[in-house]
C-alpha positions as CSV (number, residue, x, y, z in Angstrom):
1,X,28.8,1.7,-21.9
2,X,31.4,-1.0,-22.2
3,X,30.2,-3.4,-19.8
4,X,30.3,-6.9,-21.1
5,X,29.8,-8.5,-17.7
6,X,27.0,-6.8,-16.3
7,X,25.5,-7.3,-20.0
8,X,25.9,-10.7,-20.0
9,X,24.6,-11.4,-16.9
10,X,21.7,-9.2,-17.5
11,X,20.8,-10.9,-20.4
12,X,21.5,-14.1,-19.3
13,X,18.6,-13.2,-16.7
14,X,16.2,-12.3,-19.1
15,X,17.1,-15.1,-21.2
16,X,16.8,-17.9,-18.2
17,X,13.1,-16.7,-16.6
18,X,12.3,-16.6,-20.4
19,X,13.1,-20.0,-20.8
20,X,11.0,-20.6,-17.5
21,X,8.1,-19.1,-18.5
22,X,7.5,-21.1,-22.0
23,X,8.4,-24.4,-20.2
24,X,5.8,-23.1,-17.7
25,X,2.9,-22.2,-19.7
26,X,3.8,-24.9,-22.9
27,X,0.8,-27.5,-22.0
28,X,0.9,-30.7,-21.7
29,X,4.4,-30.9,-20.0
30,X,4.9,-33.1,-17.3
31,X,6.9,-30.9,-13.9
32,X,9.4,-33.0,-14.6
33,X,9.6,-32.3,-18.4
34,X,9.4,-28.6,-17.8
35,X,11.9,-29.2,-14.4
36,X,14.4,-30.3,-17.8
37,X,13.5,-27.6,-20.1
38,X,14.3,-25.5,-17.0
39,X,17.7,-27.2,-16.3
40,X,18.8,-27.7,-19.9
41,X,18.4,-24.0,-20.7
42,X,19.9,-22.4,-18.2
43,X,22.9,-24.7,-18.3
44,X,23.2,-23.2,-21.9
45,X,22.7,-19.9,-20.9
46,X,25.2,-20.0,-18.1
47,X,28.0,-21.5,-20.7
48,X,26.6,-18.7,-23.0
49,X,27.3,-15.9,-20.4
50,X,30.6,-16.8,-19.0
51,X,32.1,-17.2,-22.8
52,X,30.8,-14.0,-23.3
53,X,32.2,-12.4,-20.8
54,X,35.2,-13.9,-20.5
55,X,35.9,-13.1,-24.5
56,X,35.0,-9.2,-23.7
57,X,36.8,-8.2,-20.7
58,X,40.8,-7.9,-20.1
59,X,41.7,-10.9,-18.2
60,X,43.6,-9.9,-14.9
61,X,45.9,-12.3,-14.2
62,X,48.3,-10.8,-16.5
63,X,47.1,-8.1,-18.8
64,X,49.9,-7.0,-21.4
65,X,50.2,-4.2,-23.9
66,X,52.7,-4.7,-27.4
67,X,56.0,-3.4,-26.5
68,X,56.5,0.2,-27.9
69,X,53.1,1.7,-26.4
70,X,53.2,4.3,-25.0
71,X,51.4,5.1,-21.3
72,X,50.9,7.5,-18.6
73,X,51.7,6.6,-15.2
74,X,49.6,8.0,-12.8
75,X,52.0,9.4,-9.9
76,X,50.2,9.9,-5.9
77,X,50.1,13.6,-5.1
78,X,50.8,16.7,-6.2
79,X,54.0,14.8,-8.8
80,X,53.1,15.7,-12.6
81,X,52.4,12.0,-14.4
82,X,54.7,10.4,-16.6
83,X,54.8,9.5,-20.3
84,X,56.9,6.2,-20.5
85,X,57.3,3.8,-23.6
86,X,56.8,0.1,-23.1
């Protein structure tokens, strides 16, 4: 499964009520300390899961292969595909 994404934001899920739940149950912590802890961590999180995602999937504005590769086009109907060289 090669879903970096999906992962990420998964993670980043986990990761975020995680952080919730120690600033929750830490005693001792004002609501506005743990409101921070809160805040602060997933603010890290969030930079954490958008790098990661955007370093493992193909970006679309202009995806590009090295010249020479070699690709098959996929042709509507009943047409055979094609082999072509970049």
């Amino acid at each position: 499964m090669n879903e970096p994404i999906g992962l990420s934001t998964a993670l980043g899920g986990l990761l975020a009520t995680g952080v919730a739940l120690v600033a929750i149950f830490v005693p001792g912590l004002t609501q506005e300390a743990q409101l921070a802890i809160i805040a602060f961590g997933n603010a890290v999180i969030l930079t954490g899961v958008v790098l990661y995602g955007r370093a493992n999937s193909t970006p679309t504005a202009n995806p590009s292969l090295p010249q020479g590769t070699r690709v098959e086009v996929i042709t509507p109907g009943d047409k055979p595909n094609e082999l072509k060289v970049l």
